[in-house]
N, C-alpha and C positions, 0 to 999 in steps of 0.2 A: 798339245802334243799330237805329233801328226796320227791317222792310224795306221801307220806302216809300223810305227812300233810294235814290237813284237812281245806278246802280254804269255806270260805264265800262269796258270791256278793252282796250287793246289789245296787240293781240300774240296770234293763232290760232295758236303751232305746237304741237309736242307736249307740250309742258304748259300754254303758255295757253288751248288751246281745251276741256281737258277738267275745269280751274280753272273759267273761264267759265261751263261748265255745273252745276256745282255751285252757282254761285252764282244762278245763273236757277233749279234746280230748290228752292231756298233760299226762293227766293220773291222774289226782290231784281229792280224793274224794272232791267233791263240793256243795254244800248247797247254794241257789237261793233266794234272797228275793227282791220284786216290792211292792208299797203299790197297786197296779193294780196288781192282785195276777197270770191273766190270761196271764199277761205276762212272766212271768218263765213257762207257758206250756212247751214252745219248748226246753227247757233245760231241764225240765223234763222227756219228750220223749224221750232226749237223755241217760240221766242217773242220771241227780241230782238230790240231795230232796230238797224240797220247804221248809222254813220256815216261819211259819203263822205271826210270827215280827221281829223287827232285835233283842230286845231282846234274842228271841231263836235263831237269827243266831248267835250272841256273845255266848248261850252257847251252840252252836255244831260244833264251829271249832276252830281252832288255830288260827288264821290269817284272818279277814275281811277284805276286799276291799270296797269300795264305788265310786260309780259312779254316784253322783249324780248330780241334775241339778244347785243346786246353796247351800251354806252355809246356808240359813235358813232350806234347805229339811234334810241336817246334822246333825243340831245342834235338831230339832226336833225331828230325830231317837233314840238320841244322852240319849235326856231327857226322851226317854221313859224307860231305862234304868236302873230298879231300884233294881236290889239284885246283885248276885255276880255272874261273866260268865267265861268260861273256857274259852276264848282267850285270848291270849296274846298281839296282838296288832290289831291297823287299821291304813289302807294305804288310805289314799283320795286321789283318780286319778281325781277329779274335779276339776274344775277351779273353784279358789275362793280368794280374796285377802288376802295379808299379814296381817293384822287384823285379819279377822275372821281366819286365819289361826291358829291364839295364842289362841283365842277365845276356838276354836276346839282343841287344842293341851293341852289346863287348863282339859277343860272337858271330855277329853281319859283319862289325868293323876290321874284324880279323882276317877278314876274308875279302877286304878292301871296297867292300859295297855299301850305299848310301843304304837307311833306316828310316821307315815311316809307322808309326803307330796310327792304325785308325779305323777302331772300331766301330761298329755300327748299331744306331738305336735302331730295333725295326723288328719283325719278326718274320717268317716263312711268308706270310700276305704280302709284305712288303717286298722283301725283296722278288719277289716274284712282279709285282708288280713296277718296280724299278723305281720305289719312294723309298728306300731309307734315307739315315741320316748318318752322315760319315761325320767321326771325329778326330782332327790329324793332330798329330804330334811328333817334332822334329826339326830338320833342316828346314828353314822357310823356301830355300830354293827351289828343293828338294821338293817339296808337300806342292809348291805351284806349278812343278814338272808335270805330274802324276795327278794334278785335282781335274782337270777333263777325262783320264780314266774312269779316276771315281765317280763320276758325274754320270757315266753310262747307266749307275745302278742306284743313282742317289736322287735323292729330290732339293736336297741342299750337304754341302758341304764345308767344314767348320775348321777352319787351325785355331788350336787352342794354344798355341805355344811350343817352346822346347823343355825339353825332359821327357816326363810321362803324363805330363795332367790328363792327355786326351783316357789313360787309362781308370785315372781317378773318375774322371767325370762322368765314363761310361758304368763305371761300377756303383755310383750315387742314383744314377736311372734306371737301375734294373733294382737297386735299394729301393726308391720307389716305386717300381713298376710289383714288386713282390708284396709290397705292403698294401697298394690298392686292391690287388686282386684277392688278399685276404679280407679285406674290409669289404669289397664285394659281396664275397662270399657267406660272410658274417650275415651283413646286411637280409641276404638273402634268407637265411637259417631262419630268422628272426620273424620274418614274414611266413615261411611255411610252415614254420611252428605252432603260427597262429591262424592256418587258414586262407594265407594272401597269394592266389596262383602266380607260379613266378611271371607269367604271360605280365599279370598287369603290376606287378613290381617293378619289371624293367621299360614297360610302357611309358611311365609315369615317371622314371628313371630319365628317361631319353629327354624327356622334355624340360627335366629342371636345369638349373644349374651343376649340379652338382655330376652331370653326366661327361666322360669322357670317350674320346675314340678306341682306346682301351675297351673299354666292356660293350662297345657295339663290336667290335672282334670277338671277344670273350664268350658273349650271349649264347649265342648256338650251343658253344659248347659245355658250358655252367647250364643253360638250362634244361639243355635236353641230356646232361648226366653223361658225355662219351666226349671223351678226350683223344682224339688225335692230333701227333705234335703240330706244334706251331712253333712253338721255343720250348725243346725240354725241361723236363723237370730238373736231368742229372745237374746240365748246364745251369739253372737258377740255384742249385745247391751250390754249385760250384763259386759261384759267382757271391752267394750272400757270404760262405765263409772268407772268401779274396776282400769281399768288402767288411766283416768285422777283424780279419787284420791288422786294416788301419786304423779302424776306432771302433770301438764298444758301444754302441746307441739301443736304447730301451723297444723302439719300435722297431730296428732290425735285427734285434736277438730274439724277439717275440714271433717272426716272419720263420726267420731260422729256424725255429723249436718247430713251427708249422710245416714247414716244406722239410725238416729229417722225420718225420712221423711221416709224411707222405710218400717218402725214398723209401722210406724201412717196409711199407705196406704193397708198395708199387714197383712193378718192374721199371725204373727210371728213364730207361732208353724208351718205355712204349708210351709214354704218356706225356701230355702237354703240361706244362708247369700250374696249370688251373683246374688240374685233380687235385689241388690244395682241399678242395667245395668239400669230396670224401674225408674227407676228417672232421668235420663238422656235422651235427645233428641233420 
């Protein structure tokens, strides 16, 4: 896809506005839209236009993006939506389940524009630094129109199919990414409890096998006790109940019971999903 295409965002928070920029420093005219208007400044600094709703971002570009925080913030853009826009399609890079996926997919096609599901494994780090992992789902033509978009902000990109799988699959990785960071956590308790500084717990860590890229991100912030987001807490609640939905599993209702004790205790919005650690001895 050339970059005269003309790329939409919305959705400025911690990972659509440093997406966003990736794709403006790509070369791609870019059009910015937050219902928090103050947050597309910084993109507009750089060089994008603002538009005052997503209606006018549907009609000043080809191709939308949304980044948003959950399926209802979608489906609400969705309906504001009332004449007729010069895009062609939307890509939802949010996590949201197979349901409201269809949901979302009736109500793009109503409106005669092409559907992409394609969420992304990755976190604030990542996308920041233009390595996530995009997961598409959809028209195959479609997903090959729009995968050098994606590409601006990705380090590999995935079509899984048509339907929703790509939604299924991204909610089985954040089911695992919830469960390691408790077992982390765990892990760790276990050692302080007994005297073992975390310095050489994760030392010793790093070198086994059993080390992942995960908890070299994590470390700073488990060990020195101070959670600044990376991937919310609100959004991992959100996501493990999307994922017991579809099935009931022993080690993701045990994650679940962890991260609602930690919503209940913690302002959600302020904290990284790896203030799980406080609730733990």
């Amino acid at each position: 896809m050339a970059t005269n295409m003309r790329i939409g965002f919305a959705g400025m928070g911690i990972m659509g506005a440093p997406m966003a920029m990736h794709l403006l420093q790509a070369g791609y005219p870019l059009t910015v839209f937050n219902r928090s208007q103050e947050k597309c400044e910084p993109l507009v600094a750089k060089g994008a236009k603002k538009a005052a709703s997503f209606e006018q971002l549907l009609g000043s570009s080809d191709v939308v993006i949304c980044m948003l925080a959950d399926a209802a913030a979608l489906i609400q853009c969705l309906e504001q939506v009332t004449g007729e826009v010069e895009a062609q399609g939307i890509i939802n890079m949010g996590t949201i389940g197979p349901g409201e996926s269809s949901l979302v997919r009736e109500r793009v096609a109503s409106l005669g524009l092409h559907y992409l599901e394609a969420p992304v494994a990755g976190s604030k780090p990542a996308a920041e630094a233009g390595q996530l992992v995009v997961l598409g789902s959809g028209e195959t033509e479609w997903f090959e129109r729009v995968a050098p978009v994606l590409s601006c902000f990705s380090k590999q990109v995935f079509y899984c199919g048509s339907g929703n799988l790509a939604c299924v699959l991204k909610l089985s990785l954040n089911s695992l990414l919830a469960s390691m960071t408790v077992a982390l956590c765990e892990s760790l308790a276990l050692c302080e409890q007994s005297g073992v500084a975390p310095n050489d717990f994760f030392d010793v860590l790093a070198v086994t096998a059993l080390n992942a890229p995960l908890y070299d991100i994590k470390r700073p912030l488990i060990q020195n006790r101070n959670y600044p987001v990376q991937f919310p807490l609100m959004h991992m609640l959100k996501d493990l109940n999307l994922a017991r939905e579809l099935l009931e599993l022993p080690l993701l209702s045990a994650s679940h019971q962890q991260y609602s004790q930690a919503a209940l205790q913690r302002n959600e919005q302020d904290y990284d999903m790896s203030v799980v650690r406080e609730m733990l001895p």
